[in-house]
Chimera marker file (.cmm) of the C-alpha trace (Angstrom):
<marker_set name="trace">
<marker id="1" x="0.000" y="0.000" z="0.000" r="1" g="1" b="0" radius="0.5"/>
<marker id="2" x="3.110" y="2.353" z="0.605" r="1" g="1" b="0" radius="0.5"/>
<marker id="3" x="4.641" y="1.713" z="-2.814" r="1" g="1" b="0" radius="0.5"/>
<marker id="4" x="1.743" y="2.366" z="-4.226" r="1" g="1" b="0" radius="0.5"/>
<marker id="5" x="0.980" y="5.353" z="-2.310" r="1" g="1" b="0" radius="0.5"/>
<marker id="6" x="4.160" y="6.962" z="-3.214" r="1" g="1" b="0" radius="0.5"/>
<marker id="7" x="4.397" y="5.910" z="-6.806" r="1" g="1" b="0" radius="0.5"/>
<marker id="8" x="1.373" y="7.731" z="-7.416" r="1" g="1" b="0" radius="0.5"/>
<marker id="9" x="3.260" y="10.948" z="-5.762" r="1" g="1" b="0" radius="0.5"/>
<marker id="10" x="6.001" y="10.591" z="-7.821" r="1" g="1" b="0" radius="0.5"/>
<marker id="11" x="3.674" y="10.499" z="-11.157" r="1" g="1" b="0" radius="0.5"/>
<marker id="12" x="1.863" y="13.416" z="-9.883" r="1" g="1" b="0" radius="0.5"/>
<marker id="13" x="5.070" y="15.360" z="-9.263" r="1" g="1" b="0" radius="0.5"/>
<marker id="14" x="6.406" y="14.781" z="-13.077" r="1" g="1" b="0" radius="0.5"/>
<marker id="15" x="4.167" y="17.274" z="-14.627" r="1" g="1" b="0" radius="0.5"/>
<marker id="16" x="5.042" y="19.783" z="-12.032" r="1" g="1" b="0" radius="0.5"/>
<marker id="17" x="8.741" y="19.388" z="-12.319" r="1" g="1" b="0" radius="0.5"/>
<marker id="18" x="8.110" y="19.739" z="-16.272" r="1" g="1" b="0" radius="0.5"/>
<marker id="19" x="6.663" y="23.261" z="-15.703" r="1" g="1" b="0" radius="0.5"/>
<marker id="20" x="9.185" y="24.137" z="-13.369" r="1" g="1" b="0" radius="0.5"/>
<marker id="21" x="12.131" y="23.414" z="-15.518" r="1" g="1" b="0" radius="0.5"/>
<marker id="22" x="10.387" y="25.425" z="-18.506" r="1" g="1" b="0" radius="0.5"/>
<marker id="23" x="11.246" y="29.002" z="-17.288" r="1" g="1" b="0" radius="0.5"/>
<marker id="24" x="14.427" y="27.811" z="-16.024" r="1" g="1" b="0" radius="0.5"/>
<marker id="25" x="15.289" y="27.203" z="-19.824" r="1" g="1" b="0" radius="0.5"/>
<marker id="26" x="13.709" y="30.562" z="-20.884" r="1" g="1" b="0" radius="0.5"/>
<marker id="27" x="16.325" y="32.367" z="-23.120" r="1" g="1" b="0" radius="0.5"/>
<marker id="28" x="16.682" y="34.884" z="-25.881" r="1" g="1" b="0" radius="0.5"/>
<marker id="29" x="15.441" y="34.316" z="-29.684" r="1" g="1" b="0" radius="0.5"/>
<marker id="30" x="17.982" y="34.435" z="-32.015" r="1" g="1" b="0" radius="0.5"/>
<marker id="31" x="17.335" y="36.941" z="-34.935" r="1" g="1" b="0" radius="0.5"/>
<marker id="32" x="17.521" y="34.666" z="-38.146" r="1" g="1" b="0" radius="0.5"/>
<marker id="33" x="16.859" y="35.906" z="-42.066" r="1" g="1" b="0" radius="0.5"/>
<marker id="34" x="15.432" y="33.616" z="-44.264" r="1" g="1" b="0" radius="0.5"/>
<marker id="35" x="16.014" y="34.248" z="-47.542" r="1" g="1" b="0" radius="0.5"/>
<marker id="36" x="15.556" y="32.084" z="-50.698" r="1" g="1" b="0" radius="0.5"/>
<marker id="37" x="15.897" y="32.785" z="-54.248" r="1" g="1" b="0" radius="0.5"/>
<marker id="38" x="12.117" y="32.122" z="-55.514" r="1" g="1" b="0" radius="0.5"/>
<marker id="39" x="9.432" y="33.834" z="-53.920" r="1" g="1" b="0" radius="0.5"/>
<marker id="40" x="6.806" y="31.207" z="-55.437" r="1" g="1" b="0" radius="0.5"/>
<marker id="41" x="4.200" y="30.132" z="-52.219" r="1" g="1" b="0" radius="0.5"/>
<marker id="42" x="5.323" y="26.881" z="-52.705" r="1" g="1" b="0" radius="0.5"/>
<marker id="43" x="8.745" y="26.924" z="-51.221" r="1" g="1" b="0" radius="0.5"/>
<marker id="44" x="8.024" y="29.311" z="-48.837" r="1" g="1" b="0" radius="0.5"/>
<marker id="45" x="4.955" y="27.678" z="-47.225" r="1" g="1" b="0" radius="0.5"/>
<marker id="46" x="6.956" y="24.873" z="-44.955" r="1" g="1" b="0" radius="0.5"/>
<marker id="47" x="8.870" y="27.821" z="-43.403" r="1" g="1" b="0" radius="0.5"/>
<marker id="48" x="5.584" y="29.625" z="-42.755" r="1" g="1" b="0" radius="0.5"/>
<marker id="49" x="4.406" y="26.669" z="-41.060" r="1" g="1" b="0" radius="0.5"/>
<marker id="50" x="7.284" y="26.202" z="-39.177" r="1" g="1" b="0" radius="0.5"/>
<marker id="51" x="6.904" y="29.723" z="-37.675" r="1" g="1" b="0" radius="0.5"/>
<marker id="52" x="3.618" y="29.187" z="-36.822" r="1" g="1" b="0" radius="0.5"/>
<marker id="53" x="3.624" y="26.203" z="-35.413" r="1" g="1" b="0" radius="0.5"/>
<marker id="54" x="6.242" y="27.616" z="-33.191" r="1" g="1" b="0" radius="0.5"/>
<marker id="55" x="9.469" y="25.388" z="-34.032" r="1" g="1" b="0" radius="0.5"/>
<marker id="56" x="11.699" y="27.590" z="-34.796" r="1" g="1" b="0" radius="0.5"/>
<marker id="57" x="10.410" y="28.968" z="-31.233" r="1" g="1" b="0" radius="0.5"/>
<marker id="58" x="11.112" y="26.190" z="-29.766" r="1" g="1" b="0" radius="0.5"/>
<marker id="59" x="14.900" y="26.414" z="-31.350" r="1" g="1" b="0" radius="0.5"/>
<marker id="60" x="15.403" y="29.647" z="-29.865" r="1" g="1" b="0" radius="0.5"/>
<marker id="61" x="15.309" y="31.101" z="-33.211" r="1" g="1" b="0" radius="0.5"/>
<marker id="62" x="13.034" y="34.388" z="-34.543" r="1" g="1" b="0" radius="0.5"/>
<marker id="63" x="12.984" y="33.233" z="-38.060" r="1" g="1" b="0" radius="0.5"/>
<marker id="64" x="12.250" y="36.610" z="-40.452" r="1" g="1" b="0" radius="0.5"/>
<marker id="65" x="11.667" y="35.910" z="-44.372" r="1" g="1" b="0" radius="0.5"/>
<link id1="1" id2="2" r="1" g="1" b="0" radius="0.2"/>
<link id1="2" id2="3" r="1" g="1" b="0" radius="0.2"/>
<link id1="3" id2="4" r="1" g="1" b="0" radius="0.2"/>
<link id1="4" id2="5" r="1" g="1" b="0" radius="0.2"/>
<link id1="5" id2="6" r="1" g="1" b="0" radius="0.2"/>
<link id1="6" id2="7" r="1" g="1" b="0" radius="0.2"/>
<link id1="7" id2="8" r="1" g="1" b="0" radius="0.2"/>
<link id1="8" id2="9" r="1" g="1" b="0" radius="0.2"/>
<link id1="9" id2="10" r="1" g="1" b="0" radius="0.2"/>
<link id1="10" id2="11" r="1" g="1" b="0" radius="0.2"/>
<link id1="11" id2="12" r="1" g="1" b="0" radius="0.2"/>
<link id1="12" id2="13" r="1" g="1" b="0" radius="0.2"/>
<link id1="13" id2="14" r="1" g="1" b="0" radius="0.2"/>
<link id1="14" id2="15" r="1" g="1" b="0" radius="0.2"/>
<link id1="15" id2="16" r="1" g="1" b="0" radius="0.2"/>
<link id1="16" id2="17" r="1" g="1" b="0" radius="0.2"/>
<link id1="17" id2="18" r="1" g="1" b="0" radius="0.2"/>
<link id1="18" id2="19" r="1" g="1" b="0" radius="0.2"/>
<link id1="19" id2="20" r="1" g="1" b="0" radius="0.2"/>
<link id1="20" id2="21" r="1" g="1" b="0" radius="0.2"/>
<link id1="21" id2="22" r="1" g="1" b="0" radius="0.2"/>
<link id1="22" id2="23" r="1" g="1" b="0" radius="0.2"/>
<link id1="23" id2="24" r="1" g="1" b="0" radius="0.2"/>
<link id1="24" id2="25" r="1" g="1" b="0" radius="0.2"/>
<link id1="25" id2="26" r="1" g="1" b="0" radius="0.2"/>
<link id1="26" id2="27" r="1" g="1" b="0" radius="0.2"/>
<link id1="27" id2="28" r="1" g="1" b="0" radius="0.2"/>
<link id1="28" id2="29" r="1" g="1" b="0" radius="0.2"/>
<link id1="29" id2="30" r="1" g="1" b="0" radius="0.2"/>
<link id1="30" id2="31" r="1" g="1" b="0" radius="0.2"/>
<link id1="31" id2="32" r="1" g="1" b="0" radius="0.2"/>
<link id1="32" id2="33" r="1" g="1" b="0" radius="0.2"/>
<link id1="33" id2="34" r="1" g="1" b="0" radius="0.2"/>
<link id1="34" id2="35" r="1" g="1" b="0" radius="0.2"/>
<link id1="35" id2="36" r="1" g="1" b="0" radius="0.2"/>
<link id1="36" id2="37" r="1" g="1" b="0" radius="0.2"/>
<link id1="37" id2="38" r="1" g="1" b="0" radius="0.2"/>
<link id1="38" id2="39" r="1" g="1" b="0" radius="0.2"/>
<link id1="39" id2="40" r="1" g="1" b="0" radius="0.2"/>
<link id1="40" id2="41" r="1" g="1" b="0" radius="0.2"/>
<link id1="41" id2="42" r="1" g="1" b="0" radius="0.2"/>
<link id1="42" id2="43" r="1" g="1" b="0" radius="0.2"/>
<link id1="43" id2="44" r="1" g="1" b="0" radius="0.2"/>
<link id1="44" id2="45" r="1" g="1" b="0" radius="0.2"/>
<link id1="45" id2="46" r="1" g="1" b="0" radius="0.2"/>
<link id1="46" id2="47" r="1" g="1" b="0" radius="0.2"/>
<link id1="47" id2="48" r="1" g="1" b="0" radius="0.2"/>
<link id1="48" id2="49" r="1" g="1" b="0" radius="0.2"/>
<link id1="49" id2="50" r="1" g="1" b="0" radius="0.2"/>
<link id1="50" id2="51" r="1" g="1" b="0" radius="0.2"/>
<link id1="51" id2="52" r="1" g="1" b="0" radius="0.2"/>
<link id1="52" id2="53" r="1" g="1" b="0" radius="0.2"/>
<link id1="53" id2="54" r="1" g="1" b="0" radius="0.2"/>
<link id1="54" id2="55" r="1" g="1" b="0" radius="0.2"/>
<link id1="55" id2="56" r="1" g="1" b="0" radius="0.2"/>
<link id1="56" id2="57" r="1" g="1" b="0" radius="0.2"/>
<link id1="57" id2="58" r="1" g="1" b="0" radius="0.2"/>
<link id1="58" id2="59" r="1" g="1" b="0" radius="0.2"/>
<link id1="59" id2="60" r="1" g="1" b="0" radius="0.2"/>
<link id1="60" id2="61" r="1" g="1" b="0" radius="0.2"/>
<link id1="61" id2="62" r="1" g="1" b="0" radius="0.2"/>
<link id1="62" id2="63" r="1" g="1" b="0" radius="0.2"/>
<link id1="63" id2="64" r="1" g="1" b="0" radius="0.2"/>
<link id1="64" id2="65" r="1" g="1" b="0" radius="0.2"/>
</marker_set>
């Protein structure tokens, strides 16, 4: 019952650590040109996703095309 007990703590606790460690690992964008030779919407739309989907974000990167 006491393993049990504290194995459910120590799920519960996982979550929190996760949020904890997030602004811990805060840091600056990097400013990052994109530039490509064809302005056609069909190269450029992966990148657009990317930015809004927030990976470059993620990369510490502020991606400008």
């Amino acid at each position: 019952m006491t393993t049990r007990r504290t194995f459910t703590k120590l799920l519960a606790a996982i979550p929190v650590a996760g949020l904890l460690s997030t602004g811990a690992m805060a840091q600056n964008l990097r400013d990052i040109t994109f530039v490509q030779p064809s302005p056609s919407a069909i190269n450029s739309f992966p990148v657009f996703v990317a930015i809004g989907e927030g990976f470059f974000a993620d990369e510490g990167l502020n991606v400008t095309v």
